[in-house]
C-alpha positions as CSV (number, residue, x, y, z in Angstrom):
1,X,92.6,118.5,97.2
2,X,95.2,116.5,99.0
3,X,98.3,115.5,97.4
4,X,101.3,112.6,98.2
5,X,103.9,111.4,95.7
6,X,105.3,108.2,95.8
7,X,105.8,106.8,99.3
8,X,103.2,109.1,100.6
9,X,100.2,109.2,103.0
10,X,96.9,111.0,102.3
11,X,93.1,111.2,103.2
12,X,90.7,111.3,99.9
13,X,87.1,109.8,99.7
14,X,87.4,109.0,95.8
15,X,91.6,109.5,95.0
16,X,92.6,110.4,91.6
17,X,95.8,109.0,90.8
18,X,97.6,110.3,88.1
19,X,100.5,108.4,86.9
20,X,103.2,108.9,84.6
21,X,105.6,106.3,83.3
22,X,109.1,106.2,81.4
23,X,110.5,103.1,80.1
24,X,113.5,102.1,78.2
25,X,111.3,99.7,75.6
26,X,107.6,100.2,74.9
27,X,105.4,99.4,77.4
28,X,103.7,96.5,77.2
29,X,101.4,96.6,80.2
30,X,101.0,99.2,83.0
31,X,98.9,98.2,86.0
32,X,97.2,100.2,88.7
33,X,97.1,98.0,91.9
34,X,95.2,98.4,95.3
35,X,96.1,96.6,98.4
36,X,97.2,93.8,96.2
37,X,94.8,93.4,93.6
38,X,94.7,95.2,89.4
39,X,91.9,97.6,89.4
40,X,93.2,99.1,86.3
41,X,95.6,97.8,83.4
42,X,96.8,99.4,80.2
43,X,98.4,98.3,77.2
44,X,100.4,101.5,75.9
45,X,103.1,99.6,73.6
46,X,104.9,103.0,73.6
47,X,107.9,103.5,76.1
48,X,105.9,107.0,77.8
49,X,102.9,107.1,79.2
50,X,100.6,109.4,81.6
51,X,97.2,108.5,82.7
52,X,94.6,109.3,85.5
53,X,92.3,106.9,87.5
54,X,89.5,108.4,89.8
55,X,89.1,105.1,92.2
56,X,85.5,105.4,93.5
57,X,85.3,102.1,94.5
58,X,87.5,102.5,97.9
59,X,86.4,100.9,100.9
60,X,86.2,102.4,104.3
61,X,89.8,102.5,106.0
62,X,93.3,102.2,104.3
63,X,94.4,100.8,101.1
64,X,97.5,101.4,99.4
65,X,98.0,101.8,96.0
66,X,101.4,101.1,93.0
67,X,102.1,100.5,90.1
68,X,103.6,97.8,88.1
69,X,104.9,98.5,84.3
70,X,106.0,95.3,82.0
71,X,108.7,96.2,79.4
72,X,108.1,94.6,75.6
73,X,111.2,92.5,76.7
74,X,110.0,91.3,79.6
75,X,111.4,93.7,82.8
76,X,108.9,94.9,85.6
77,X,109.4,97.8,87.3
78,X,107.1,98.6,90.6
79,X,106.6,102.0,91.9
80,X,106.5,103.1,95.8
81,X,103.2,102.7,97.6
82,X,101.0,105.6,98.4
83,X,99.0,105.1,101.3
84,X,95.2,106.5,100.9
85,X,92.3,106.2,104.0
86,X,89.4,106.8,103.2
């Protein structure tokens, strides 16, 4: 299969993302999100956490895809884009 990293570009008909995340406080919320709307959230309260998604609800053409974690103590931190068409 194909593969992009943060910041990447790649063709897929049903991506798996896999994600991992690192914070400095437990993680209060993690969310998956596709050309600006949540299509997956987490509530890990634990400052690591690694996860896959399979989106097979992708329509036709481009979407991009980040993520955005929420610290217990309230800081965000948003990941680079990756570009998927489909």
């Amino acid at each position: 299969g194909s593969r992009a990293m943060m910041g990447g570009e790649l063709q897929a008909q049903s991506p798996e993302l896999r994600i991992s995340v690192e914070g400095q406080q437990p993680i209060a919320r993690l969310e998956l999100i596709r050309s600006g709307r949540v299509i997956h959230s987490l509530s890990p309260n634990k400052p690591v956490e690694n996860f896959s998604f399979r989106d097979t609800s992708q329509p036709p053409g481009t979407a991009y895809y980040h993520v955005r974690a929420v610290q217990s103590d309230g800081m965000i931190a948003w990941s680079s884009p990756i570009w998927v068409t489909r």
